[in-house]
Legacy VTK file of the C-alpha trace (Angstrom):
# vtk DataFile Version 3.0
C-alpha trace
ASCII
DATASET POLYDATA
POINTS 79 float
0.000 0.000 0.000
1.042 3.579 -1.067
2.031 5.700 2.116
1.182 9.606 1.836
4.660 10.432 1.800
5.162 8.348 -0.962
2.516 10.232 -2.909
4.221 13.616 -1.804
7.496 12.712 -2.741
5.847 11.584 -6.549
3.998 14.816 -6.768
5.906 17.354 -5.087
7.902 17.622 -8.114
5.713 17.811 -10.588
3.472 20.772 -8.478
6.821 22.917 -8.559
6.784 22.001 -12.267
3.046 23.811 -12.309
3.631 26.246 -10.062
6.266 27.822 -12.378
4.269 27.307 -15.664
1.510 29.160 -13.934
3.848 31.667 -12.992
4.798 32.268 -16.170
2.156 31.953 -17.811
0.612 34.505 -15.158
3.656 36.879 -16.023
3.824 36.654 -20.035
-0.340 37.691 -19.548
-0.002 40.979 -17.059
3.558 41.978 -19.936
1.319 41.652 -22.474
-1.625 43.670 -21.016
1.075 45.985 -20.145
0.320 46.138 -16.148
2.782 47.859 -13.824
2.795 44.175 -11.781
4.833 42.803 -14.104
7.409 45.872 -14.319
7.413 45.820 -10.148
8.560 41.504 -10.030
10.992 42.481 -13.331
12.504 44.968 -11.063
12.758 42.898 -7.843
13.903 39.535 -9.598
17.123 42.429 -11.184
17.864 44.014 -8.004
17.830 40.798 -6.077
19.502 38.260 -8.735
23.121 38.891 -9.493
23.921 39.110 -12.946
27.264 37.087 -13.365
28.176 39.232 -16.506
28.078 42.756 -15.159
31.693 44.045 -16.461
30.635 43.057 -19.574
27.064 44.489 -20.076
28.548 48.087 -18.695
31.435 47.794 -21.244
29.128 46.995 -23.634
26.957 50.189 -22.868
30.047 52.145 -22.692
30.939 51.209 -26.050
27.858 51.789 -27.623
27.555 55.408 -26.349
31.136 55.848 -27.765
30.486 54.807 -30.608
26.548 56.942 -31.021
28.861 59.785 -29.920
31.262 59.646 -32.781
28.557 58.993 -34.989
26.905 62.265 -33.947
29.968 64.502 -34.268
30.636 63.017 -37.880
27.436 64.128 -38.381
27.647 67.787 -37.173
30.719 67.956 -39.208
30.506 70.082 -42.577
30.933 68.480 -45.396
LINES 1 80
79 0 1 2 3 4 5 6 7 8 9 10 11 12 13 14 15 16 17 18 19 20 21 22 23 24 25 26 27 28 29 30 31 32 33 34 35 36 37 38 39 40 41 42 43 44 45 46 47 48 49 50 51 52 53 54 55 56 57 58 59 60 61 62 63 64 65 66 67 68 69 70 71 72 73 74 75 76 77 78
């Protein structure tokens, strides 16, 4: 006979499984609709997750502005 841990430990898994589709699908619905909700938990999951490849994004947005700012003074330049 099947003890009620035993069922637990079989479906505990696959409920976490849910749980995060239902999140999702939950947060791909208010992003679409536009609502601030989604904005707010985008937020907190970026201030409270590291991101492993910060030196690299800010280079990478330094560069870019560099590179818009040479683009601009070529630009103002007379021809």
């Amino acid at each position: 006979m099947i003890t009620l841990t035993e069922v637990g430990t079989i479906l505990l898994p696959w409920g976490i499984i849910m749980l995060i589709f239902f999140i999702g699908f939950k947060l791909v619905s208010w992003a679409k609709k536009q609502n601030s909700a989604a904005y707010v938990f985008g937020a907190m999951v970026q201030m409270l997750v590291p991101d492993p490849y910060v030196e690299r994004t800010i280079q990478l947005v330094q560069d870019n502005k560099k590179t818009a700012q040479k683009q601009k003074e070529r630009e103002r330049e007379p021809k």
